[in-house]
C-alpha positions as CSV (number, residue, x, y, z in Angstrom):
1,X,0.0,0.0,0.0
2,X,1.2,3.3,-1.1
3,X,1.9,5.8,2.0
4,X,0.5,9.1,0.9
5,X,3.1,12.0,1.7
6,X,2.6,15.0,3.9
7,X,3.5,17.8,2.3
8,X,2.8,20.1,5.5
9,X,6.9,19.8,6.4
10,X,7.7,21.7,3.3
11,X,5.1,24.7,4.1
12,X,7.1,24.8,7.2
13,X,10.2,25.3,6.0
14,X,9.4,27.8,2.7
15,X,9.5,30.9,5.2
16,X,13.4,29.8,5.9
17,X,13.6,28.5,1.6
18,X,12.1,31.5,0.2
19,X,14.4,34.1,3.1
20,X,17.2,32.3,1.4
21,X,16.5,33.0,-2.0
22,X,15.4,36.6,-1.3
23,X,18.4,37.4,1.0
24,X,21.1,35.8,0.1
25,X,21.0,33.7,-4.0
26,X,19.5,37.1,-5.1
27,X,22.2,39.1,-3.7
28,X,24.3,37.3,-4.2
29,X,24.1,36.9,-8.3
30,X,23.3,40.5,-8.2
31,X,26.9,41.2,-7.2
32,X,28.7,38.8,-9.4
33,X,27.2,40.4,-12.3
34,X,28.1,43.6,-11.0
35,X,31.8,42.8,-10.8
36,X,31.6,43.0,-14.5
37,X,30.2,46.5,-14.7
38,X,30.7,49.9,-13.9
39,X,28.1,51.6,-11.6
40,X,27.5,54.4,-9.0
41,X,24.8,54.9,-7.5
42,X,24.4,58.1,-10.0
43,X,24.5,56.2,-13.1
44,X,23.0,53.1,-14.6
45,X,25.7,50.0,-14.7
46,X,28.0,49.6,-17.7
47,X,29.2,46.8,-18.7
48,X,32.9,46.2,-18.6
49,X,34.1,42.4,-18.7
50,X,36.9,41.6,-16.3
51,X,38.2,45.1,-16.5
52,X,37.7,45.6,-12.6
53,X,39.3,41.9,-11.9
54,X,42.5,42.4,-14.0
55,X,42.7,46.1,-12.7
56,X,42.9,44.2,-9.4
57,X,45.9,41.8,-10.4
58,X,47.4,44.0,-12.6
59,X,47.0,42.0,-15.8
60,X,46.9,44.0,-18.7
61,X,47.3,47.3,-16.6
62,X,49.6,50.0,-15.4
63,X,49.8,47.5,-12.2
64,X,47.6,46.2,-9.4
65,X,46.1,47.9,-7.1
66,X,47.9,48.7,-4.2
67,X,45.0,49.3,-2.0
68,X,43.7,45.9,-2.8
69,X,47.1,44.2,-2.1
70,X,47.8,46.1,0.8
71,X,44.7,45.2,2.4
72,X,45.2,41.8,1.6
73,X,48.6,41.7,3.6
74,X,46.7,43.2,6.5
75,X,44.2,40.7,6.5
76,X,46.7,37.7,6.4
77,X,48.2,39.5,9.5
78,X,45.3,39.5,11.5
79,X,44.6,35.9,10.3
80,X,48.0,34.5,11.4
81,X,46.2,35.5,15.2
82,X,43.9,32.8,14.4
83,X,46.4,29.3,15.5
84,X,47.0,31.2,18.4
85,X,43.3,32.1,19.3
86,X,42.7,28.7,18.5
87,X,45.4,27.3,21.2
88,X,44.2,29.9,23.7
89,X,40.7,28.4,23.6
90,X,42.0,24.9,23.6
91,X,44.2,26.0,27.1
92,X,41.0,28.1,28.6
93,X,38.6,25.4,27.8
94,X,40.8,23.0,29.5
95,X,41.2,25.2,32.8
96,X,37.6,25.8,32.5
97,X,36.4,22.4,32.0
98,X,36.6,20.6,35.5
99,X,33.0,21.1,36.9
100,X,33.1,23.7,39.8
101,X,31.2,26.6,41.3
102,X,33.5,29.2,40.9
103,X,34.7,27.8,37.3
104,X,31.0,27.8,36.3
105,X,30.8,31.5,36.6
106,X,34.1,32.3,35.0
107,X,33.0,30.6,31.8
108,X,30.5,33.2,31.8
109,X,33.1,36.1,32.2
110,X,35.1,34.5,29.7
111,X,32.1,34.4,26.7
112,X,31.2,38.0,27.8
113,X,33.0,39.7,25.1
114,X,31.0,37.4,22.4
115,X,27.7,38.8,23.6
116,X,28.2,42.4,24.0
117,X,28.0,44.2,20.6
118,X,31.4,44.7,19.0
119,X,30.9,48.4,18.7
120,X,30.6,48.8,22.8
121,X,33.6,46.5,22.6
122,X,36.0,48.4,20.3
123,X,34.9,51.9,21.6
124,X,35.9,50.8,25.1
125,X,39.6,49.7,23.8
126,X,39.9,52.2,21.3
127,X,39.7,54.4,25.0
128,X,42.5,51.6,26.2
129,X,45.1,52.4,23.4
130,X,44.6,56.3,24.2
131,X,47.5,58.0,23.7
132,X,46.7,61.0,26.0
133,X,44.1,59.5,28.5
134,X,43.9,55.9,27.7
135,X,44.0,53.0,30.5
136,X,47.6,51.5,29.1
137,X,49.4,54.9,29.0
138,X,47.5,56.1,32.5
139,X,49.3,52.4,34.2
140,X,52.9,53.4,32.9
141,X,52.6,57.0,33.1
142,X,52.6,55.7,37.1
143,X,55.8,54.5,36.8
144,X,57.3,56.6,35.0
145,X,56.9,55.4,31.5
146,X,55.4,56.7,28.2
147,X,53.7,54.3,26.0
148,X,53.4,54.7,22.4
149,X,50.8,55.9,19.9
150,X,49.0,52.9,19.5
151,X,46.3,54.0,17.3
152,X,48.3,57.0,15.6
153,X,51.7,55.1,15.1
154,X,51.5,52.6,11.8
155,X,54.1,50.2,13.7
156,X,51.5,50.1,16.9
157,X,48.2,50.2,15.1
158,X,48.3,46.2,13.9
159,X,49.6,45.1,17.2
160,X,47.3,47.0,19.1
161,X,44.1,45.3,16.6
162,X,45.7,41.8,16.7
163,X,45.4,42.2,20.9
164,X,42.0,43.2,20.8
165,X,40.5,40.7,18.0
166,X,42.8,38.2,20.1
167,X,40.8,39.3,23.3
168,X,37.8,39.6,21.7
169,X,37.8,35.8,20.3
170,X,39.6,33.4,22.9
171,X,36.3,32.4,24.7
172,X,33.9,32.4,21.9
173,X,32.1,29.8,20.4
174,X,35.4,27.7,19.8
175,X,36.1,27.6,23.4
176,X,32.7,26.3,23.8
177,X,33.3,23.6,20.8
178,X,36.6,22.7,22.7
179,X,34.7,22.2,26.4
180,X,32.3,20.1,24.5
181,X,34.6,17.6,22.9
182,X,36.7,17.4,26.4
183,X,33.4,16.4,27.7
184,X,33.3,13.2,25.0
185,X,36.8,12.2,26.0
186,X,36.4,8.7,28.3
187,X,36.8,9.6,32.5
188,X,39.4,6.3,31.8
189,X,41.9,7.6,29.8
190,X,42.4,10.3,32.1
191,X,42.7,8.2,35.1
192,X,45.1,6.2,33.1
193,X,47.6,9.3,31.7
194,X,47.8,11.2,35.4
195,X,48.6,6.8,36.7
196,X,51.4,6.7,34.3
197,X,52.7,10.3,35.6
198,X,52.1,12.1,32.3
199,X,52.7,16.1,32.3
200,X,50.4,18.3,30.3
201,X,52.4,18.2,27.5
202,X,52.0,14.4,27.4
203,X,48.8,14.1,28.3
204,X,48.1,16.8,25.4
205,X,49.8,14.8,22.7
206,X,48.4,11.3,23.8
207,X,44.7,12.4,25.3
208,X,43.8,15.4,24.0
209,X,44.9,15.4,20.5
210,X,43.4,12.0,19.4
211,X,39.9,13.2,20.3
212,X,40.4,16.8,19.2
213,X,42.4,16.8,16.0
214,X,39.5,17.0,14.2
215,X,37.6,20.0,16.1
216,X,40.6,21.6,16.2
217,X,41.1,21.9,12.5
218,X,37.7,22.8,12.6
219,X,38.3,25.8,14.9
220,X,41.2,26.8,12.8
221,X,39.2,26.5,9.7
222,X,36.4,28.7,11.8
223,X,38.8,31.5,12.6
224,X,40.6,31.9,9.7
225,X,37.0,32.5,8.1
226,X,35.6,35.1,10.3
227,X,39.6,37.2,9.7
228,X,39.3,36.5,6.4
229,X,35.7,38.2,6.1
230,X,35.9,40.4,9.4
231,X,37.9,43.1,10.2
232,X,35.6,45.7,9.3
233,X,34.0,46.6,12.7
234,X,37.6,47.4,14.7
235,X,38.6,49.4,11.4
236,X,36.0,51.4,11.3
237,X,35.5,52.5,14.8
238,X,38.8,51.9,16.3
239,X,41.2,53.2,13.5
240,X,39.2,54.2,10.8
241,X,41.7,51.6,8.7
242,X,44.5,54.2,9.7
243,X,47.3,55.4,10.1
244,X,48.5,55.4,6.4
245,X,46.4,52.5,5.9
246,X,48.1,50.0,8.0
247,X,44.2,48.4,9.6
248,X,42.4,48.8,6.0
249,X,41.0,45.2,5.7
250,X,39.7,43.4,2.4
251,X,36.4,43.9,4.3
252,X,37.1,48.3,5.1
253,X,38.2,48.0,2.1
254,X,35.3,46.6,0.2
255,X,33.0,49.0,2.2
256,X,35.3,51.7,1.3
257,X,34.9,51.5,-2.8
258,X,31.0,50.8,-2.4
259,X,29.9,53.5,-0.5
260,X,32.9,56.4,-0.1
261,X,34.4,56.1,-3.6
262,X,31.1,54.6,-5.1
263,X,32.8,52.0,-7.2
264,X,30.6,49.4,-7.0
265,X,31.2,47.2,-9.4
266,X,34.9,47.2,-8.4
267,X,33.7,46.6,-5.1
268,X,31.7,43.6,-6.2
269,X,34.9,42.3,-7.7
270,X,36.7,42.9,-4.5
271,X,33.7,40.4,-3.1
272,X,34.1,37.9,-5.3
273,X,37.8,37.6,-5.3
274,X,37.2,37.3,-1.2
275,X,34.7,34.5,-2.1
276,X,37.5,32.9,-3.7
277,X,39.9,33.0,-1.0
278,X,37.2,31.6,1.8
279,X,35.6,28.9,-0.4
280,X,39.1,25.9,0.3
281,X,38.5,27.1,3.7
282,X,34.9,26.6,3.6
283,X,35.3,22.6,1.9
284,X,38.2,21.8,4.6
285,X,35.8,23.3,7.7
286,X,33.0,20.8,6.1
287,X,35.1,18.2,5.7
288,X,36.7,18.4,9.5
289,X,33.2,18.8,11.1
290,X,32.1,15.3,9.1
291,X,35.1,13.6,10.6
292,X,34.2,14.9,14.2
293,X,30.6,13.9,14.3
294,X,31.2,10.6,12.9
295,X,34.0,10.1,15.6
């Protein structure tokens, strides 16, 4: 006998379908077919071909586009934080993970910074790296010290935004991920390492690491997404992608040609090329999730 098939699950899911299609397929063949155009928001689009993409690279042209490539570099910079973001969590999710009063309540300190809203955040250390009346300078102006122009100063202005999105990301959502799969690790094989007399280190490479090699790829794969694609919040409030340019991200800078300079096809292009960069890490952060739920 032939089961007749409800159709009412698909009714509930069209809302989600058709908020998809409207909000993000839409857009998002809207803007490639604007990378192959001219447009501001004055005049109609014109079409182009790949003018804006080898204007980008340079091929054909007087040269790439400095901007692009310089913003690039920054962006890799900020993403090298990531491994070491990703350690931090491992290491905080670790102290954090034995079940206690006290460590209950830090956990909730610690994943503060991931509820507030990043402009609170940013205005609050863009007060921090103060030159003249900031908290760091205030400390060593006590003993005796001047601190440097962290904000003005192109050599301080990187460090100053790899501290903050460093601050800002140790006990997100990956240090959650990480408490989680300590939780699946057997009670037995840590009874056995600390019986054997294993130091963290040990117990790190033969406990930890087994269980977690996947989720941690996965957390790599995570951050090095968001620093690929972020950026643009601490640039615009804290810096302004200042001095000389040294905090412009792809993401500042994409916001930058769009709506200051009103290149947005150029800007689309921009996209796209990002697109392009995020997709392998997209694939591998699939793949790793897979091989940690199946595990």
């Amino acid at each position: 006998m032939n089961e007749s098939k409800n159709p009412s699950g698909f009714y509930f899911v069209l809302p989600l379908l058709a908020g998809v299609v409207v909000f993000v397929l839409i857009p998002a063949a809207m803007a490639v077919g604007l990378s192959f155009c001219q447009w501001s928001f004055t005049k109609p689009p014109q079409w182009v071909g790949l003018f804006n993409y080898r204007r980008i690279l340079g091929v054909g042209c007087q040269g790439p586009d400095p901007l692009f490539w310089q913003a690039l570099g920054n962006t890799l910079l900020i993403a090298a934080v990531v491994p070491l973001q990703v350690a931090g969590s491992f290491m905080l999710a670790r102290f954090l993970s034995r079940r206690s009063g006290w460590r209950q309540f830090l956990r909730l300190i610690v994943f503060i910074p991931t509820l507030v809203s990043p402009v609170a955040l940013y205005i609050m250390w863009r007060w921090v790296f103060n030159a003249d009346f900031g908290l760091i300078s205030q400390l060593l102006q006590q003993v005796g010290l001047s601190g440097p122009a962290w904000l003005e100063d192109p050599a301080w202005s990187k460090p100053a935004v790899m501290i903050v999105i460093f601050w800002e990301t140790v006990g997100s959502f990956q240090m959650l991920f990480f408490l989680a799969g300590l939780r699946q690790i057997p009670q037995q094989l840590y009874d056995m390492a600390l019986l054997d007399g294993l130091n963290i280190w040990q117990r790190t490479r033969v406990v930890y690491w087994p269980w977690l090699k996947n989720l941690s790829f996965f957390n790599l794969c995570l951050g090095l997404l968001g620093a690929m694609q972020g950026g643009f919040e601490i640039a615009y409030i804290m810096t302004g992608g200042g001095p000389l340019r040294s905090t412009t991200t792809l993401s500042f800078f994409l916001f930058e040609n769009s709506f200051q300079w009103q290149r947005v096809g150029y800007a689309a292009a921009v996209g796209m090329l990002m697109f392009m960069l995020v997709l392998p890490l997209l694939f591998f952060a699939g793949v790793f999730r897979g091989r940690q739920w199946r595990n």
